[in-house]
C-alpha positions as CSV (number, residue, x, y, z in Angstrom):
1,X,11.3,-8.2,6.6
2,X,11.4,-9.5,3.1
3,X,8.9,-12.3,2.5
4,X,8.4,-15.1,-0.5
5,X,5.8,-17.1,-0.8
6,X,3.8,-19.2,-3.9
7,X,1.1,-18.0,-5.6
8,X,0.8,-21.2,-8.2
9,X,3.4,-23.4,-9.5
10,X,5.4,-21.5,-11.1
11,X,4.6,-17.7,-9.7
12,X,5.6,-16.3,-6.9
13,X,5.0,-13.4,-4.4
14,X,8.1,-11.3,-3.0
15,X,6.6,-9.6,0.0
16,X,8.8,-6.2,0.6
17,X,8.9,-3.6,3.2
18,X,8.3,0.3,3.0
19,X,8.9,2.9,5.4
20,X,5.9,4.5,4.7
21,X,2.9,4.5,7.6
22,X,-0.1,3.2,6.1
23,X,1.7,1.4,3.4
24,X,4.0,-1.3,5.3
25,X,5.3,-3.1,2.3
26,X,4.9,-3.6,-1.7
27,X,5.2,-6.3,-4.1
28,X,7.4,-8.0,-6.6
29,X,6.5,-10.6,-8.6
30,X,8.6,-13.7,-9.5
31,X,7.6,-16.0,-12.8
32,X,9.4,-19.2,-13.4
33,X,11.2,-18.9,-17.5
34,X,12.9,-21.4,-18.2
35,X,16.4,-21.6,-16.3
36,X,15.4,-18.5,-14.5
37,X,12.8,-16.2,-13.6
38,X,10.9,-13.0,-15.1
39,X,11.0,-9.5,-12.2
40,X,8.0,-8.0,-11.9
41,X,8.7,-4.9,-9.9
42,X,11.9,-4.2,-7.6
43,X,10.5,-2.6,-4.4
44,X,12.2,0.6,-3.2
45,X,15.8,1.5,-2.8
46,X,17.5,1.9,0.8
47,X,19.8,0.5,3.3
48,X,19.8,-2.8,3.4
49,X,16.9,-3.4,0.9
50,X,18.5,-5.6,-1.6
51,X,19.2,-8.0,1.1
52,X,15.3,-7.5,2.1
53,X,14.6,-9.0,-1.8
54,X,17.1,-11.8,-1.6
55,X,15.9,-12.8,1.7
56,X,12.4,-12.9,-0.2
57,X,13.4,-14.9,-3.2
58,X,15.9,-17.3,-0.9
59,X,12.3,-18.0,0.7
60,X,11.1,-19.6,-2.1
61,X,14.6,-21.2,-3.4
62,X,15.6,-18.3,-6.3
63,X,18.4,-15.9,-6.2
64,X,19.1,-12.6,-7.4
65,X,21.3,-14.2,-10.1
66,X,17.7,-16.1,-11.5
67,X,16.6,-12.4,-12.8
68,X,16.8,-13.1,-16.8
69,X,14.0,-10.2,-17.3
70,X,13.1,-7.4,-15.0
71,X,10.0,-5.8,-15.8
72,X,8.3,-2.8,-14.2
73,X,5.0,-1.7,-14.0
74,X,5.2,1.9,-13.2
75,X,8.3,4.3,-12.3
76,X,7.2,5.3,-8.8
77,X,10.1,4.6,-6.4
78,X,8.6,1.7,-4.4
79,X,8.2,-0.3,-8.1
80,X,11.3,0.5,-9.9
81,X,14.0,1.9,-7.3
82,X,16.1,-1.2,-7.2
83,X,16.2,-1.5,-10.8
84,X,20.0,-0.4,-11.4
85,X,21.6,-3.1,-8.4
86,X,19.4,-5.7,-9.8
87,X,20.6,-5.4,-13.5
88,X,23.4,-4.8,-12.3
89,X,23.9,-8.7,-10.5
90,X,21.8,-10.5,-12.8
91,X,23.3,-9.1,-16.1
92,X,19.1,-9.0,-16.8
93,X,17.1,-6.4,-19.4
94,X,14.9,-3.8,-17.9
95,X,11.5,-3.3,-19.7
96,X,9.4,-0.1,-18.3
97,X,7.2,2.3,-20.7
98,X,8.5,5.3,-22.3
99,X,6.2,7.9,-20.3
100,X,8.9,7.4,-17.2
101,X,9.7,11.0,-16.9
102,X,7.3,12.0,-14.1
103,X,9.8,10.1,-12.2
104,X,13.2,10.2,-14.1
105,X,13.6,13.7,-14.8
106,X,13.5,14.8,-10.9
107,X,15.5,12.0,-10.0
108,X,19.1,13.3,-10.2
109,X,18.4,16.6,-8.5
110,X,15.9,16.2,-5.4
111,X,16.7,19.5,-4.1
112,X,15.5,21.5,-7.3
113,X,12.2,18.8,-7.3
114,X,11.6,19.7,-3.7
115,X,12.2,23.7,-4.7
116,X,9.8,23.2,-7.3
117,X,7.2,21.7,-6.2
118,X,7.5,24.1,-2.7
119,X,6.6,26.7,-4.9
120,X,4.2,25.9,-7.0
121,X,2.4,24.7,-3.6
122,X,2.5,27.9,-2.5
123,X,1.1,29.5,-5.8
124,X,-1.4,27.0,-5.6
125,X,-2.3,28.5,-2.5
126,X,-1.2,26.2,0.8
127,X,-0.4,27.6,3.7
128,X,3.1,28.4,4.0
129,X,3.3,26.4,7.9
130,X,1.9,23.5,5.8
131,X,4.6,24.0,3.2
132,X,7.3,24.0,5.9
133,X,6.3,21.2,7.9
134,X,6.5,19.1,4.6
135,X,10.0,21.0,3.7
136,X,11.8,20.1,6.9
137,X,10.7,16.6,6.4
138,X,11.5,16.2,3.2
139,X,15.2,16.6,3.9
140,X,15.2,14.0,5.7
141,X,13.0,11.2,3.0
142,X,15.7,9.2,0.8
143,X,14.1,9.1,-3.0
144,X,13.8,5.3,-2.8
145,X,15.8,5.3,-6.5
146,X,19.8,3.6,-6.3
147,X,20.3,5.5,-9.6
148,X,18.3,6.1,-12.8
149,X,18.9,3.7,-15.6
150,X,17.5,3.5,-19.4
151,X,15.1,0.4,-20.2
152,X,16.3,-1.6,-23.3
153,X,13.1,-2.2,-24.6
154,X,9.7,0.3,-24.2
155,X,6.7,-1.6,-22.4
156,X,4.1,-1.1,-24.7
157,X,0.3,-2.2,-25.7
158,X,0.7,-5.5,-27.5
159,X,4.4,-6.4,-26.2
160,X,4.4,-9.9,-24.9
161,X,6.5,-11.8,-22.5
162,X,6.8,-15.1,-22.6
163,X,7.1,-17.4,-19.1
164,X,6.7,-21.3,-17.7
165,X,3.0,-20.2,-17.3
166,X,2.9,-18.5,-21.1
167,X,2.5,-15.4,-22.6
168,X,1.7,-12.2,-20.6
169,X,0.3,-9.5,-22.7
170,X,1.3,-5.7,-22.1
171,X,-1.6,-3.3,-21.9
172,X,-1.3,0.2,-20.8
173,X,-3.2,2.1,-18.0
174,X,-2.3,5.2,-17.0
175,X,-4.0,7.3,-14.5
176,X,-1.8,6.4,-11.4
177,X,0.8,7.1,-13.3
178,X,1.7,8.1,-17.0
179,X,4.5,5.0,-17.2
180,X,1.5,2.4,-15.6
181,X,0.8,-0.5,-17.3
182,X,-0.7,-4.1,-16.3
183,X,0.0,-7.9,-17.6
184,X,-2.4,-10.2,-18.5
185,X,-2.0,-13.8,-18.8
186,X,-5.2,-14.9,-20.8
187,X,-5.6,-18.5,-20.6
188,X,-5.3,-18.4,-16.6
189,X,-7.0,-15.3,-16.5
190,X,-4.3,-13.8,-13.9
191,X,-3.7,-9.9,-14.1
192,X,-0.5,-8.3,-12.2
193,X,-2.3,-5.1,-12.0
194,X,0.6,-3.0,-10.1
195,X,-1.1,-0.2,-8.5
196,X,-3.9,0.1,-10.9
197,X,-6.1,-1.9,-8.8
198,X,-5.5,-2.9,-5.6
199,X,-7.2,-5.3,-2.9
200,X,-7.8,-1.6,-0.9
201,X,-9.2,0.6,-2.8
202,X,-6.9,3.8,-3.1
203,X,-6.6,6.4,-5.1
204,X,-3.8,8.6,-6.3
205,X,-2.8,10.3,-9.7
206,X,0.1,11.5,-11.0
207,X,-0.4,14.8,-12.0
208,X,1.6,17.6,-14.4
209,X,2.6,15.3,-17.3
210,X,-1.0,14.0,-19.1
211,X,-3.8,16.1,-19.9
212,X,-6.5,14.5,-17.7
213,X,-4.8,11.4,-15.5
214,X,-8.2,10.4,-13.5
215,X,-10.0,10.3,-17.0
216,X,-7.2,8.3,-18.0
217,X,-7.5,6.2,-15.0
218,X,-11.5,5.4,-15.6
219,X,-10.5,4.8,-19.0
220,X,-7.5,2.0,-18.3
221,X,-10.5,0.8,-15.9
222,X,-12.5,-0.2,-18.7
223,X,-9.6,-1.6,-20.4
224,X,-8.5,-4.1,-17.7
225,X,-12.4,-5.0,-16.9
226,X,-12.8,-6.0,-20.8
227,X,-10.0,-8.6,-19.8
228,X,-12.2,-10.6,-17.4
229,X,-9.2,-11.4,-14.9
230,X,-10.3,-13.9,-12.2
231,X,-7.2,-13.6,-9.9
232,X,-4.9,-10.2,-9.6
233,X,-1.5,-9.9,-8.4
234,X,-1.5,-5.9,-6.8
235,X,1.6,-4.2,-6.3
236,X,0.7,-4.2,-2.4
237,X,-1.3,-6.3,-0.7
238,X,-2.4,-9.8,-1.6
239,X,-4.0,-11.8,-4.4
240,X,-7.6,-11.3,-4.9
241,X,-10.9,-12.5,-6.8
242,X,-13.3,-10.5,-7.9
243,X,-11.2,-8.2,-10.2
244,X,-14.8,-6.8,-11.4
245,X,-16.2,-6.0,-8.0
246,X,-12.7,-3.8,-7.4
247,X,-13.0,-2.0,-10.4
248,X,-16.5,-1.1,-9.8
249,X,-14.9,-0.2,-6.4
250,X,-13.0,2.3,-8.0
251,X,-15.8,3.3,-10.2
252,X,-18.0,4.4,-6.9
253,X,-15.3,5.8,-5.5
254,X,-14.7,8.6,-8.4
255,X,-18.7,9.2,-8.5
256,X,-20.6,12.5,-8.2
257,X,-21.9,11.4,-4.7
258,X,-17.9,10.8,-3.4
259,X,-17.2,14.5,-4.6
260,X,-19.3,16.1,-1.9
261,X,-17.9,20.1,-0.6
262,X,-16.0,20.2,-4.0
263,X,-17.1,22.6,-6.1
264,X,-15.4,24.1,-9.7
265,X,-12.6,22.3,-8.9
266,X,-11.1,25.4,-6.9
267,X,-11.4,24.4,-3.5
268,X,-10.0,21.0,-1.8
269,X,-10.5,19.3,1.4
270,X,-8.1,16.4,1.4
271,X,-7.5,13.3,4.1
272,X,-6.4,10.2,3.9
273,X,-9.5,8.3,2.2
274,X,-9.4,10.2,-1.1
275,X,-6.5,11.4,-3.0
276,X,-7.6,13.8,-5.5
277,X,-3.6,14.8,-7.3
278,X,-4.9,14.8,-10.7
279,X,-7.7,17.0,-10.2
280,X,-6.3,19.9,-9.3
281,X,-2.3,20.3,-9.4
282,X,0.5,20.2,-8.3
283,X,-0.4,22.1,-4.8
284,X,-3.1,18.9,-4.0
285,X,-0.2,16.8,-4.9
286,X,2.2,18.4,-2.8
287,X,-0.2,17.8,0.3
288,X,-1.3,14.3,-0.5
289,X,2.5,12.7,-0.8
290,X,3.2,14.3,2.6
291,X,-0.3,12.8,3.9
292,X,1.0,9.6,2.4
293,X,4.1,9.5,3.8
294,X,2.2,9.9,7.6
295,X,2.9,13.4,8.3
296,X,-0.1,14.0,10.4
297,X,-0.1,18.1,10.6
298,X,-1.2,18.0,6.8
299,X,-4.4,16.3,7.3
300,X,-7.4,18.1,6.9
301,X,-5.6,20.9,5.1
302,X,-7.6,23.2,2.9
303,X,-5.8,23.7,-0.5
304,X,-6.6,26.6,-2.7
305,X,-5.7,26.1,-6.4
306,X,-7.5,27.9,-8.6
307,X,-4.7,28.9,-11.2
308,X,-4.7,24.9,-11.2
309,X,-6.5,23.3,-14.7
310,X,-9.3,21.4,-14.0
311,X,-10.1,17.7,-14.7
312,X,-12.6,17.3,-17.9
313,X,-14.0,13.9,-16.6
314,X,-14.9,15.5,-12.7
315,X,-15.9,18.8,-14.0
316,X,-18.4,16.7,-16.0
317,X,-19.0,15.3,-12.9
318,X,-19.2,18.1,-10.7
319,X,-22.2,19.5,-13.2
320,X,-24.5,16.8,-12.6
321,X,-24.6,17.6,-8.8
322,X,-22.7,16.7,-6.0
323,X,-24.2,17.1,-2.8
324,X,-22.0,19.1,-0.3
């Protein structure tokens, strides 16, 4: 059930549910401006889920009609699916960076997205029962997006947004996805860092649309820990300290030593405490969104892409010698 609680005066958590094992819910965030509120976020599209976010926000005494900004931090389904109805009832802007179309350009025709990425899964080498297990279920997945709308203004490095708690800075970060970016508030030192950084560290990389998406991720880690944020709001999960310590988190996590049995980037092992989609294409990606979604006959699964480019950033890794 949708859940809204405060965070500050002023700021406001909108607790969300998601169908998805392993990932009960996600996060919107609500920012008192003026006569109304700045959106951070929509949560995901489905039956019934719009009630789920006014339920939320009637928990802390706003309503949907409060929205005088919507702004999202990435274009994954679960951050920006409910962006249409909600600018739709509130009459609001939507702000999201330009980079969207690893999300928008699939949206209007899932079957040809699912036909795709089937195949180049299989010319990435996985193993055609794996391939049909995840088909059959697929069918059956909504894609979380009510319809795909243009933002009115790009989300870009610099933009600022001004609130009751004052101006939040734009600052991009890709690597989880192309469209990612965080806002900083600099005098409070409060980061809504989407799912750049979250309280559990968890790794996953859009992958097909940037050159090298986890050496864009270590780089936006460098950028966000230059900010020196003492509290961050995640897009799941709740508040935490130690923004630094979770970063370094995520550092460790994409070491040589947490590489181990990879090799050349050729050959894959993936389960559900690393998810390696940027490193070696669209195949790995294939696997990992089924493994995310909870279909359990994926785990474990070997995948073969060697046609796939490799990563710059973990074959410089790879070099320096992971054990395995």
């Amino acid at each position: 059930m949708g859940r809204g609680e405060r965070v500050v005066p002023g700021l406001w958590r909108l607790r969300l549910p998601l169908p998805w094992p392993g990932v009960p819910h996600g996060n919107a965030w609500a920012i008192a401006s003026g006569t109304g509120i700045v959106l951070v976020d929509t949560g995901m599209h489905g039956p019934g889920s719009l009630a789920q976010l006014e339920r939320a926000l009637d928990q802390v005494g706003l309503r949907l009609e409060d929205v005088r900004l919507l702004v999202v931090t990435h274009a994954h389904s679960d951050h920006w699916g409910q962006a249409a109805p909600i600018v739709d009832r509130a009459g609001c802007e939507l702000w999201m960076h330009p980079d969207h179309a690893h999300a928008t350009a699939t949206a209007g025709d899932p079957a040809a997205a699912l036909a795709r990425r089937l195949e180049v899964g299989r010319q990435s080498g996985v193993p055609e029962a794996a391939l049909a297990a995840y088909a059959e279920r697929a069918k059956d997945i909504p894609s979380g997006i009510a319809r795909v709308i243009a933002p009115d203004r790009d989300l870009l490095a610099g933009v600022e947004l001004e609130t009751d708690l004052g101006t939040w800075t734009v600052h991009e970060t890709p690597g989880h996805a192309p469209s990612h970016v965080c806002l900083f508030q600099a005098q409070r030192r409060v980061l809504i860092s989407g799912d750049h950084v979250l309280g559990r560290i968890s790794l996953y990389f859009d992958y097909g649309y940037s050159p090298d998406p986890v050496g864009e991720f270590l780089a936006s880690l460098d950028r966000v820990d230059a900010l020196d944020a003492r509290l961050a709001l995640s897009g799941h999960g709740k508040p935490f300290v130690d923004v630094h310590g979770h970063i370094e988190a995520n550092r460790a996590r994409l070491s040589a030593a947490e590489l181990r049995g990879i090799r050349g980037g050729r050959l894959l092992r993936i389960g559900r405490g690393a998810c390696w989609t940027g490193a070696w294409g669209e195949g790995a990606r294939l696997v990992v969104r089924a493994i995310l979604l909870g279909h359990r006959p994926l785990e474990g699964v070997r995948v073969l892409a060697a046609t796939a480019p490799p990563v710059r950033r973990l074959r410089r890794m790879l070099s320096r010698g992971a054990d395995g």
